[in-house]
Each structure stands twice: as structure tokens, then as C-alpha cells.
C-alpha positions, 0 to 999 in steps of 0.5 A: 130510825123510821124518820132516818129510813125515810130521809134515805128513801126520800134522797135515794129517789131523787140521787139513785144511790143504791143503783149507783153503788149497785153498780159501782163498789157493788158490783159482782165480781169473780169469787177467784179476783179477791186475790192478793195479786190484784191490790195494787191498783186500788194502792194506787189510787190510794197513792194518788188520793194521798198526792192529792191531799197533801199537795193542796197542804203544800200549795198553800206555802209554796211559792212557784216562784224562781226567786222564792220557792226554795226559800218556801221549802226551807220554811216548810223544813225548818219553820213551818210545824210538821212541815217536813214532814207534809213534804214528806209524806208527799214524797214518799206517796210519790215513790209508793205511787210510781213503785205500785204503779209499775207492780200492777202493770206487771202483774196485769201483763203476766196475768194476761189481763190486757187481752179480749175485751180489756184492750183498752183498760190496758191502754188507759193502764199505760196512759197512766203510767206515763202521766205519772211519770210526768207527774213525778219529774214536774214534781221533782222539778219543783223543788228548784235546787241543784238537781231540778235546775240541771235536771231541767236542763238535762230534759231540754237538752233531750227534747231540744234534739227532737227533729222539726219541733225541737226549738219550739218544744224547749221554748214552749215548757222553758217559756224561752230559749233558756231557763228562767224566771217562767220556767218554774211557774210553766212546771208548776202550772204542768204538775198542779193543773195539766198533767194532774187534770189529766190523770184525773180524766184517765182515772176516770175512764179507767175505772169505767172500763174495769166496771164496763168489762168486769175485774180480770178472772184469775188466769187458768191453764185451762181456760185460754181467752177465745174472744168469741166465747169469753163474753158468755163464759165471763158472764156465766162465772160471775153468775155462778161465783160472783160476790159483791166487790164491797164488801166480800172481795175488797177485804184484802185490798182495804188490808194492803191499803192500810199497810200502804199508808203506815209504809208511807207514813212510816217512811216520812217520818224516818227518812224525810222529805228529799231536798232541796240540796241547795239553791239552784246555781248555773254557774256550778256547771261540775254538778253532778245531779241525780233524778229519783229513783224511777230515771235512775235506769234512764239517766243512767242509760243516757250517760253510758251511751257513745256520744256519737250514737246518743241523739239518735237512741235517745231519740228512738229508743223510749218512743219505740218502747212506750209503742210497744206498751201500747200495742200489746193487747192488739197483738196478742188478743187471744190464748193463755192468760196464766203466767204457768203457759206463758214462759216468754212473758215471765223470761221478758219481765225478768229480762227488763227489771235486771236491766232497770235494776242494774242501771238504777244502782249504776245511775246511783254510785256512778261519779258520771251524769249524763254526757251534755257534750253531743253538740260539742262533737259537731263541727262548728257552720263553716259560714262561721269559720270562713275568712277569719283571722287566726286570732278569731278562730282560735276563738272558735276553738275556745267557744268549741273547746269549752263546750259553750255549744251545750247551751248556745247553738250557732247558725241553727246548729246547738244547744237550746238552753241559750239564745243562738249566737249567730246574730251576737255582734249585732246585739253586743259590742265588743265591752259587752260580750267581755262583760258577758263572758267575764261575769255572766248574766241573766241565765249564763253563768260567769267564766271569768275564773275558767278562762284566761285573758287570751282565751277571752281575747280570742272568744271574744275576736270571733263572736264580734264575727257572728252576724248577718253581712247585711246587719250592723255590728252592735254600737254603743249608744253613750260613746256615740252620743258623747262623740267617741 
């Protein structure tokens, strides 16, 4: 034992680990904040851990590759030893960390612990909170079956109406103008390095915050926040009342921990891993996907949403909400803490979990999915209708009609999933956008069985229109070579 004590003395000196655990687990915090109220921050850290851990087991399977990844997941479900079960326990840790997640910023609002001095900890809080939700959308994405294909395409179709950096944002997350062989590979690089790097570095802060300004004193009625007294009334309590955080006031989170991890274990082993439904197929354009339960309220407030107001909302609504997060804490920096004085704010959080609940169960048994139709309700450039024949335009109608601008924009004006037509006949003879239409290619599914020979005939009549005056018409090279 002397030998022992004296090995520590010797690494203690040269590591500081008393002063570092002083400091950190160590440190004193309110008798009052060893509460069951405030274990869900540490369940989620415990959640993020778990990712952690079981995502480094899968990535030494799965393939993020668009022709292999839903092969590896169905070696990882059906060959691979436990392997369900890993992708399990990381889907479940996913839906435990978002869950517990939004409990403890909820629990942090209605306790007032966003005001003086904690502004920026509650900053941080909502950083991580969106991170997070990237993390579980990249994370769903990855699975590359029906849902994440057209859940991709659902989220470009979103992103692509932002003003100015529309084009540039989809082409930047696809890897190109549609989706293709990159698009996973870019979403893989997104969840395993960037958005998973910064989790870690905001993490990080965060802690560093809560250590800095100390664990938020249970709210009392009696005690409103006056900034410039707080500090010296916080220190006075801590030095009256304070216990180290380990080991007297982390008793009740190392319980809830536990629980944590038996619920997530528990759930693996019942329900399973989610998915993959099936491979992913563009050409199974009647999908009805479905995001995990935390976009059920958002996928679900999209497809209720009037086409004609939906680019708009969509565009300002969640923007506006996440400001709102944000700036909480430097509107309402002083007064009550305590949820028993703060009606409005317990009528708010009652107010906003009815509405997402109630959008989640209708995103849940709706036969709908989100309208994919905005860029059909617009006209089509009168420079792509002026001087045609009744054959092309009718064509137009066609190209309008079956909603082929969800995926290709016209002139600048349509969807961002394919390449812009206005320049097509200088790309394509007239055999090749037959072929194109009939029996699709690359990223576009094949129409040959939804249109009929004249709607062909016609489509075709007027995408041979779609050039620049200046610009030939497309040739093809072996007719001219052999002279025909």
C-alpha cells in the first residue's frame, strides 16, 4: 500500500489529479441540485457515450457506399452475430438521446435556469440540441432504404427553395444536382466526423460553463434572480450548503443512468433495429416515407401546409423558432425562477408538446406525406412556351402535369433533385430523350409505363425546344459519321 500511495503521490504531482477532480466531479455544488429534476443532462451525455461506442462497432461493417450500404446492413441483421442487435442499441440510444434531450431543455426553461449568469450554458443547451437533431436525420439517412432516399429528397426539396444559396446548399450536401453515388458518402462524412466533432466541442463548452457558473439552485418563489446580487447569494449558498458533486449529489443521476441503460437495452432487444424497409428505388415515385418520431411533428406540419403558402412557412417558420430559442435568456435575464410564478411559461410548454404530440400522431397514421408538388403550381418561363407549336406545348402540359418540375427546374425556375432542362436539346437528340423518358437512367426513374405514346411524342416535341437560340440542337455523332 505505501509503494501504491506513493506511485499516486509521484503521477499526482506531475498530472494534477486531485486538483482536476477538485474541480470537476468534485466540485461543490447546492445540497438542494441533487434533485430528481436535474438527471437528464447527464442521461444524455450517457446517451451520446452510447452512440459513441456502438457507432465505432458498426462503422467496422457498414459500407457508405450507395451500392453496398443496404447490403451491409442486412449482413449486420441477418449474418453478422448480434448484429441486430448493435444497430439496435444504437437506434434506440438515438431516440433515448433526442427524448432526453428535449426533457432537459424543458425542465431547464421552466426552472429558469437559462437566466444570470447562465445565458450562455442555455446557448450551448440549444446548439446541442440541434446538432443532435442533424445527427439523428444524417443518422437515418444512413440507412439508405426508402425512407432515407425519399427523406433526402424531401429535405433537398426544402433546402433548395432557400433564396440566393438554394442551388449551391442542395449541390453542396448531394455532391450534385441530384441524388447520387456521393450523396451518402457526403451524409456519412457529416454524421461521423462534422456534426459528431462538433457535438463533442460544444459538449465541451458546456460542461465548462456549468463548471464555471455552477449547477442552477433549485427555483425558490422567494428567491427571484437579481443579477447583481445573485453572484454573492449563489456563493454564500454553496458555502453554507454545498456537497461535493461525487459522490453525495450524483447518487440520483448514476440511478436514473442505469435505468437509462437497461430501458435502452430493454428496447433493442424487444423492438429491434428500424429498417432498412428496402432498397432504395426513385422509380417508386407513390412512397409514402416516414422520418423518426422526432420530424413526425415537422413532416407532419409541411403536408398540412396550402401549397401556395408552404415555400414561404417553410422557409420562415423553424428559422424564426430556433431565434426564439436562442434569445430567451437575453430577454428575460432577471426575476422568478420557480415554475409555481411563472404561469405563462408552464401554459407555453403545455401549449407546444400538445401541438407537437398532436402532429406526430397525425404524421404517424396519415395516408399523406409531405406535398412535393410547390414548383408544379407555378407557371412554367413564358420564354419556354412562346412560339411553339400545339404538339410541343401540349408537352408542356405533360411535363407540368406529371410533376416532372419536383425534380427538374426549367430556366432557373424547379426542383433541385435533377439537372435544369433549359439547355436539354443541346445535350440529347431526340432518340435520346425517348430513351431518357421511356426507360430513365442515372438518378431518374423510368416513365415508360405511366405515360402513353402521345404524351411521350408531345413531351418529347417540346424538350427538343429547350435551348439557347444561339446553341446547336444535340446531333448524333454515328449517324453523322456513317452519313445519315
Amino acid at each position: 500500500m505505501d509503494r501504491l500511495r506513493a506511485l499516486y503521490a509521484w503521477i499526482d504531482r506531475r498530472l494534477a489529479l486531485g486538483r482536476l477532480f477538485e474541480s470537476t466531479a468534485g466540485h461543490l455544488v447546492p445540497a438542494n441540485a441533487g434533485s430528481w429534476f436535474y438527471v437528464f443532462g447527464s442521461a444524455t451525455l450517457l446517451c451520446l457515450i452510447i452512440q459513441i461506442l456502438s457507432g465505432i462497432c458498426l462503422s467496422l461493417v457498414y459500407v457508405p457506399s450507395a451500392s453496398e450500404a443496404w447490403t451491409s446492413l442486412q449482413y449486420l441483421n441477418y449474418e453478422m452475430p448480434l448484429g441486430w442487435y448493435l444497430r439496435a442499441v444504437h437506434y434506440w440510444g438515438s431516440n433515448f438521446m433526442v427524448a432526453l434531450m428535449s426533457v432537459h431543455i424543458t425542465q431547464v426553461f421552466l426552472f429558469g435556469a437559462y437566466k444570470y449568469p447562465r445565458e450562455l450554458t442555455w446557448v450551448s443547451g440549444c446548439v446541442l440540441f440541434v446538432l443532435t437533431l442533424g445527427m439523428a436525420f444524417t443518422g437515418q439517412v444512413l440507412r439508405w432504404d426508402q425512407d432515407a432516399y425519399w427523406g433526402v429528397a424531401i429535405g433537398m426539396s426544402i433546402a433548395g427553395r432557400s433564396p440566393v444559396i438554394g442551388a449551391q446548399l442542395v449541390h453542396a450536401v448531394l455532391g450534385g444536382p441530384i441524388i447520387g453515388a456521393t450523396t451518402l458518402s457526403r451524409f456519412y462524412a457529416l454524421h461521423v466526423f462534422v456534426i459528431l466533432g462538433l457535438i463533442l466541442a460544444t459538449v465541451t463548452l458546456h460542461l465548462r460553463l456549468v463548471l464555471q457558473n455552477g449547477i442552477n439552485d433549485f427555483p425558490d418563489p422567494a428567491k427571484p434572480v437579481n443579477p447583481e446580487t445573485y453572484d454573492a447569494e449563489y456563493a454564500d449558498l454553496v458555502k453554507r450548503t454545498g456537497v461535493p458533486f461525487f459522490p453525495n449529489a450524483i447518487e440520483k443521476d448514476l440511478v436514473f443512468g442505469g435505468c437509462v441503460i437497461l430501458a435502452i437495452l430493454a428496447a433493442a432487444a424487444f423492438f429491434g433495429p428500424s429498417g432498412p424497409s428496402g432498397p432504395p428505388d426513385p422509380t417508386l415515385i407513390r412512397t409514402s416515407p416516414r422520418p423518426d418520431f422526432y420530424f413526425l411533428p415537422l413532416f407532419s406540419a409541411f403536408a398540412l401546409l396550402p401549397p401556395d403558402v408552404e415555400t414561404v412557412l417553410i422557409l420562415v417558420g423553424p428559422p424564426i423558432g430556433i431565434a426564439l430559442l436562442f434569445a430567451i435568456p437575453f430577454f428575460e435575464r432577471s426575476g422568478q425562477k420557480s415554475p409555481l410564478r411563472r404561469p405563462v411559461a408552464v401554459l407555453s410548454v403545455i401549449l407546444v408538446f400538445l401541438v407537437l404530440g398532436s402532429l406526430a400522431y397525425l404524421g404517424r397514421i396519415s395516408p399523406w406525406s409531405p406535398v412535393m408538388d410547390a414548383w408544379s403550381g407555378l407557371p412554367l418561363p413564358e420564354k419556354s412556351l412562346y412560339g411553339r407549336s400545339a404538339l410541343q406545348l401540349a408537352g408542356a402540359t405533360v411535363f407540368q402535369s406529371k410533376q416532372c418540375r419536383n425534380c427538374h427546374a426549367v430556366l432557373g425556375t424547379g426542383g433541385e433533385r435533377g439537372p435544369d432542362l433549359g439547355d436539354v436539346a443541346t445535350r440529347l437528340t431526340r432518340d435520346q430523350l425517348i430513351r431518357q423518358v421511356l426507360q430513365g437512367g442515372g438518378n431518374m426513374p423510368a416513365y415508360g409505363k405511366q405515360l402513353s405514346p402521345p404524351e411521350v411524342t408531345a413531351l418529347v416535341a417540346w424538350l427538343e425546344t429547350l435551348r439557347p437560340g444561339y446553341e446547336p440542337v444535340a446531333r448524333d455523332e454515328t449517324r453523322r459519321a456513317t452519313g445519315r
